[in-house]
C-alpha positions as CSV (number, residue, x, y, z in Angstrom):
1,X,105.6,-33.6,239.0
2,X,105.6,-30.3,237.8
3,X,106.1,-27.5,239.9
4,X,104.7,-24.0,239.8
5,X,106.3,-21.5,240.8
6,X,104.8,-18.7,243.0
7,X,106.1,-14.9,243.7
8,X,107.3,-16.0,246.9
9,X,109.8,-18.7,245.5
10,X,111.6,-16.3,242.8
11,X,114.7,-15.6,243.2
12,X,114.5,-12.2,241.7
13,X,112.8,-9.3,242.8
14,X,109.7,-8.1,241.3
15,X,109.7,-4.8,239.1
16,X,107.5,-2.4,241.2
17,X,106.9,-0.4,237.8
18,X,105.5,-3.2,236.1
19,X,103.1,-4.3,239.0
20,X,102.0,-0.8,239.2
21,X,101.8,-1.0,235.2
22,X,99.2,-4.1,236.0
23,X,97.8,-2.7,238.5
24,X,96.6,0.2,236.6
25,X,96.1,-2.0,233.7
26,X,93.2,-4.3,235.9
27,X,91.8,-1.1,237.5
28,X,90.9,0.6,234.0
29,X,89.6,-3.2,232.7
30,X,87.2,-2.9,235.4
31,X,85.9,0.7,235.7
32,X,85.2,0.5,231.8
33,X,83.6,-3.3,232.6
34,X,81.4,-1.7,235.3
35,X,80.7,1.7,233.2
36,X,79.2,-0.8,230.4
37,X,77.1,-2.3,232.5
38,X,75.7,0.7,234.1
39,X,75.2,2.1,230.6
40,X,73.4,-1.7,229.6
41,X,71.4,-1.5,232.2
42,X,70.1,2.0,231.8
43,X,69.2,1.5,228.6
44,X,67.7,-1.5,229.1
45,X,64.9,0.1,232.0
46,X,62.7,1.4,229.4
47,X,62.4,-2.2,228.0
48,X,62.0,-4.0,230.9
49,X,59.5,-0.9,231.8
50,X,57.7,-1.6,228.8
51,X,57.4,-5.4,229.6
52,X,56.3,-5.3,232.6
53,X,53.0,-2.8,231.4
54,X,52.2,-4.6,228.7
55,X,53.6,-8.1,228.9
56,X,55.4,-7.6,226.1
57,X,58.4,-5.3,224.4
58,X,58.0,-3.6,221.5
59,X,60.9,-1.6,220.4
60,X,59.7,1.2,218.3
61,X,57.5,2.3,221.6
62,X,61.0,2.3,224.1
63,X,61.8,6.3,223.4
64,X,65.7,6.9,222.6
65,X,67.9,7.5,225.4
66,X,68.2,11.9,225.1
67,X,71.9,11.4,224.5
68,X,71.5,9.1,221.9
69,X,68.9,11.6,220.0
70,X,70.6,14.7,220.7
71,X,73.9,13.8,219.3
72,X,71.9,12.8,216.1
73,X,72.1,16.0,213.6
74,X,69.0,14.3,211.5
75,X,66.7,13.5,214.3
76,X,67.3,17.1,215.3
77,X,66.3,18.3,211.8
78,X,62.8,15.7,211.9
79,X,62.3,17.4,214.9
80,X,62.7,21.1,213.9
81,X,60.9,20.3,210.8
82,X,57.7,18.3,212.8
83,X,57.9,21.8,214.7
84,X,57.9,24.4,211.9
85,X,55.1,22.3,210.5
86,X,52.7,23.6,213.2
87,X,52.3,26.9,212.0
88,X,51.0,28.2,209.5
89,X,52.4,28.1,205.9
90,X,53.6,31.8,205.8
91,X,55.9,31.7,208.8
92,X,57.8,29.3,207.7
93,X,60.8,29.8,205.4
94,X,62.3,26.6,204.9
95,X,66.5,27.3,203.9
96,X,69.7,24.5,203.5
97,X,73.0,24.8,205.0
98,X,76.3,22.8,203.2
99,X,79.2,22.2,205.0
100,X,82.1,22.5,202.5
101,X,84.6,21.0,205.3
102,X,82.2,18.0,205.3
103,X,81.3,17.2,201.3
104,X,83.5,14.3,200.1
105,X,82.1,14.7,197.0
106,X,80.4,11.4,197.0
107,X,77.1,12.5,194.6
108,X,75.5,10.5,196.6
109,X,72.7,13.8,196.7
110,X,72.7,14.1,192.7
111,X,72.6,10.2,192.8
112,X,69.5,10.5,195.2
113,X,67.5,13.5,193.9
114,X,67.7,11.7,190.6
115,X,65.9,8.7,192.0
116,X,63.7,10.6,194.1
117,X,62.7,13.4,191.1
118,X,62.4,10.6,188.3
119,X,64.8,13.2,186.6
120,X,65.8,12.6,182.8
121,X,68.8,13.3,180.6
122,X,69.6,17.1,180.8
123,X,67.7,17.9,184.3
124,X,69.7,18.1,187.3
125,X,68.6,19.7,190.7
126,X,71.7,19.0,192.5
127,X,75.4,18.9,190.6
128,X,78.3,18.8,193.0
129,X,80.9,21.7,191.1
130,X,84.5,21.2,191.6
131,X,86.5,24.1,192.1
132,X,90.4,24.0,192.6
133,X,91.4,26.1,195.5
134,X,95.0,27.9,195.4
135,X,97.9,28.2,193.3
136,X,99.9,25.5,192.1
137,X,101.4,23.5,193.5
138,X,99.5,24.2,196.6
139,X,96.3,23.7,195.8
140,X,93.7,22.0,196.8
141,X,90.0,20.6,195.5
142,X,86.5,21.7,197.1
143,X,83.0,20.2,196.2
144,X,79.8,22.6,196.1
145,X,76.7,20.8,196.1
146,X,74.2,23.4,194.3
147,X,70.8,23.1,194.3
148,X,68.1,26.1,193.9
149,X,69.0,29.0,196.0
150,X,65.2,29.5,197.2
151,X,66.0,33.0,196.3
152,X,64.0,35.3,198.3
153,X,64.1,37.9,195.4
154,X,64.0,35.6,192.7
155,X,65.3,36.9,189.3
156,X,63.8,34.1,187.7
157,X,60.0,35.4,188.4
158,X,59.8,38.9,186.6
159,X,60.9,37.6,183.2
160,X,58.3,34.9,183.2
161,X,55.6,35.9,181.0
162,X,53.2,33.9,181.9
163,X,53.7,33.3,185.8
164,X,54.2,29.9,186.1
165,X,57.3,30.6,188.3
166,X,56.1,32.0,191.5
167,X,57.8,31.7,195.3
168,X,55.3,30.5,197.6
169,X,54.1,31.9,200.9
170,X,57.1,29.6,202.8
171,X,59.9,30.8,200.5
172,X,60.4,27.9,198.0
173,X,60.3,29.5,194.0
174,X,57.9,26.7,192.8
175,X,57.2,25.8,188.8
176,X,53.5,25.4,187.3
177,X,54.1,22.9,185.0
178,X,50.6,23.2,183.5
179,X,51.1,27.3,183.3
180,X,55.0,27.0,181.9
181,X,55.2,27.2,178.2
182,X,58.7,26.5,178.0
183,X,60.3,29.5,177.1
184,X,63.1,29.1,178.9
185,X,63.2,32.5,180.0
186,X,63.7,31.4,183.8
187,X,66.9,29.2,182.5
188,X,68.6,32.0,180.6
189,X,67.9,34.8,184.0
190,X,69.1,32.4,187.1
191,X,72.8,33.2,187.7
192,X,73.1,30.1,189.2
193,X,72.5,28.0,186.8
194,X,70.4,26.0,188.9
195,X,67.1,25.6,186.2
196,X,67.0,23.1,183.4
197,X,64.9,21.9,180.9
198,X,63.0,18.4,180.1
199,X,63.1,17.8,176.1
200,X,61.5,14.4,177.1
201,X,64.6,12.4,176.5
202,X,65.0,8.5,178.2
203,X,67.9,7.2,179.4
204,X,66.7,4.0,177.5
205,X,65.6,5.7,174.6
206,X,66.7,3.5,171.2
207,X,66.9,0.2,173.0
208,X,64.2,-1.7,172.3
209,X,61.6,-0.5,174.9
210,X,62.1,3.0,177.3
211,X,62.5,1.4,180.7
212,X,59.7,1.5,183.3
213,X,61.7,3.0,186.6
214,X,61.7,5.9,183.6
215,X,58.3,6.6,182.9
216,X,57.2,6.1,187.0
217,X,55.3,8.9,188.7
218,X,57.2,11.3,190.8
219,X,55.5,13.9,193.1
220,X,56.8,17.0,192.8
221,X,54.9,19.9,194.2
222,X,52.7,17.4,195.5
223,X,51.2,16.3,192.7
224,X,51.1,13.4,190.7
225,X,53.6,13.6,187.0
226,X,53.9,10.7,184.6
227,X,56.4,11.5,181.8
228,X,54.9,9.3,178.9
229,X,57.0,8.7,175.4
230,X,53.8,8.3,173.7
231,X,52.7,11.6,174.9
232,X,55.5,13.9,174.5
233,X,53.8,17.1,175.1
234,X,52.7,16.0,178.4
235,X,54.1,17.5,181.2
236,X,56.5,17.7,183.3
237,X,57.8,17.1,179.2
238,X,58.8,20.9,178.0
239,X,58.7,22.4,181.1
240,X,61.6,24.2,183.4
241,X,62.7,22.2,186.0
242,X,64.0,22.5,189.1
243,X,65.1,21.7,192.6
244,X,62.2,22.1,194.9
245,X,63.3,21.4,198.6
246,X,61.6,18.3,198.1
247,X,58.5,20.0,198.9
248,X,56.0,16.6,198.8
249,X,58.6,15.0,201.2
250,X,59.0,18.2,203.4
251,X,54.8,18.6,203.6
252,X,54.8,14.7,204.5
253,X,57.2,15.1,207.3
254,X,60.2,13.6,205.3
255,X,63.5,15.8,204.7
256,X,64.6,16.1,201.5
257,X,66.2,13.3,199.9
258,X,69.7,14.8,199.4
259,X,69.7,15.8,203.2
260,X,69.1,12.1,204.3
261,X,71.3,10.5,202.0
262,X,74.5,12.8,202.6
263,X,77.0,10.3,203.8
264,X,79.0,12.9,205.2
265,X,76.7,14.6,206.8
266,X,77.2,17.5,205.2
267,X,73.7,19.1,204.3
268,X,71.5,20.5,207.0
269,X,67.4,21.8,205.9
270,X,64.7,23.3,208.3
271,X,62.8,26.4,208.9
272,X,64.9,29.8,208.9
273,X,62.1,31.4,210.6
274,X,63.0,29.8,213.8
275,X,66.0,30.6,216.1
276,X,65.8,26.9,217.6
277,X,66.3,25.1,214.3
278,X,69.6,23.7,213.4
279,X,70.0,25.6,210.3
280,X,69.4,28.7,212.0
281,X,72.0,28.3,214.4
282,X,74.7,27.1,211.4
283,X,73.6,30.4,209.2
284,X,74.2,32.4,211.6
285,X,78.0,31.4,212.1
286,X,81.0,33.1,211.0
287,X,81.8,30.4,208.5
288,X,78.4,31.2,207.0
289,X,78.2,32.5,203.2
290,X,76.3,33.0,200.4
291,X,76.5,32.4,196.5
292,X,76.4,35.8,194.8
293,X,75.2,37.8,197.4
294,X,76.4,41.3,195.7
295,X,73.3,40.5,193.1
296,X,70.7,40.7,195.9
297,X,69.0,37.6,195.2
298,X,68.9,36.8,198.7
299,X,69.5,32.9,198.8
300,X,68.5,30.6,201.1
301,X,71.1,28.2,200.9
302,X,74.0,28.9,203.2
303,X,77.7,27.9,202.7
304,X,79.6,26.6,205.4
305,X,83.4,27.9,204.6
């Protein structure tokens, strides 16, 4: 027969500090048992709500719990750009916060603008720079992402001579692609580098055909461009280029692709114009800065430090 042994029948005394150990143990097992199942069943009221009205759940009708959606940087930025959207075009002034403390330097923002912008060899909207910070051997490396600056004094408009760069009524420096002549006069006067120029070059070009994700219709501005190796001269073909905010996504509702794919979470984008808005409340923060600001360009891309 075997025998088992109870507390009572040991010969030894028990350790109070390991029953208190246990004890403590148990008590924490079941507070944070109990705490999930509160938690479980609160979220799951708005279902059973929702089931109940209509006989059946759907899920994209239960709202977020307001935790859930205020801890969630990009949900806030839908929602402060959903907002600015309401009014009218010239009170907005739609700006971009990086968080240098936050960029890994994945490119997944060039990788994404690129897809997004149907961009060929040559035009870039958004490079990540690498800088080296210190002096050896303590240094360190940092990664700018830099897109347009949205200047609000734009030195790239005056020396166009034929308008086609403009900044609209909500801030963005926008190109007319049917206006530009490609002069290149915008390239040489930006001093961030930030405009380049589309010699209608393929990624696929020699290989026996030009690929068709290269010759697909992107939307910039809103409108509808085809870039077409049997019509060179077409545009967006010999025309400056450049980041635009993503206005067509921005118009649309969408953020701008580098600010959704930022797997750091390191790019913020709203409306300046409003003291509620994320971005607002980051460019207004003593870490805040600015690319060249003793030129007087103005930029509306903020630095996070």
């Amino acid at each position: 027969m075997i025998h088992i042994a109870c507390a009572a029948e040991r010969s030894d005394p028990p350790d109070a500090g390991t029953d208190e150990r246990r004890r403590r143990f148990l008590a924490g097992v079941l507070g944070t048992a109990a705490a999930t199942v509160a938690a479980d069943t609160a979220l799951a009221a708005p279902a059973a709500a929702e089931a109940d009205s209509t006989g059946e759940f759907e899920a994209s009708v239960a709202p977020a719990p307001a935790a859930f959606a205020a801890g969630n940087h990009l949900e806030r930025m839908r929602a402060d750009l959903h907002r600015a959207l309401q009014k009218p075009v010239d009170q907005r002034r739609w700006g971009m916060v990086i968080d240098l403390q936050k960029c890994i330097g994945c490119k997944a923002c060039t990788v994404s603008c690129i897809a997004e912008n149907a961009s060929p060899p040559g035009v870039e909207y958004r490079p990540v720079l690498v800088e080296e910070i210190g002096t050896f051997p303590n240094v360190r490396t940092r990664f700018v992402p830099r897109p347009c600056m949205q200047c609000d004094d734009p030195p790239c408009v005056p020396p166009c001579p034929v308008g086609a760069t403009f900044k609209r009524p909500d801030g963005v420096v926008e190109v007319d692609y049917d206006q530009c002549i490609g002069c290149r006069y915008c390239i040489t006067s930006c001093p961030y580098g930030a405009r380049s120029f589309d010699f209608g070059e393929y990624y696929t070009e020699g290989t026996p055909a030009v690929m068709p994700y290269e010759t697909r219709a992107n939307y910039e501005y809103g409108r509808e461009w085809r870039r077409d190796p049997d019509r060179p001269g077409r545009s967006p073909i010999g025309n400056a280029r450049k980041c635009h905010f993503c206005l067509h996504r921005v118009e649309a509702g969408l953020l701008p692709a580098c600010t959704t794919t930022c797997i750091g979470g390191a790019t913020y984008f709203g409306d300046l114009n409003d003291p509620e808005s994320l971005v607002s409340e980051l460019a207004a923060t003593e870490r805040a800065m600015r690319l060249k600001e003793e030129l007087g360009t103005n930029p509306k891309v903020y630095y996070l430090a």
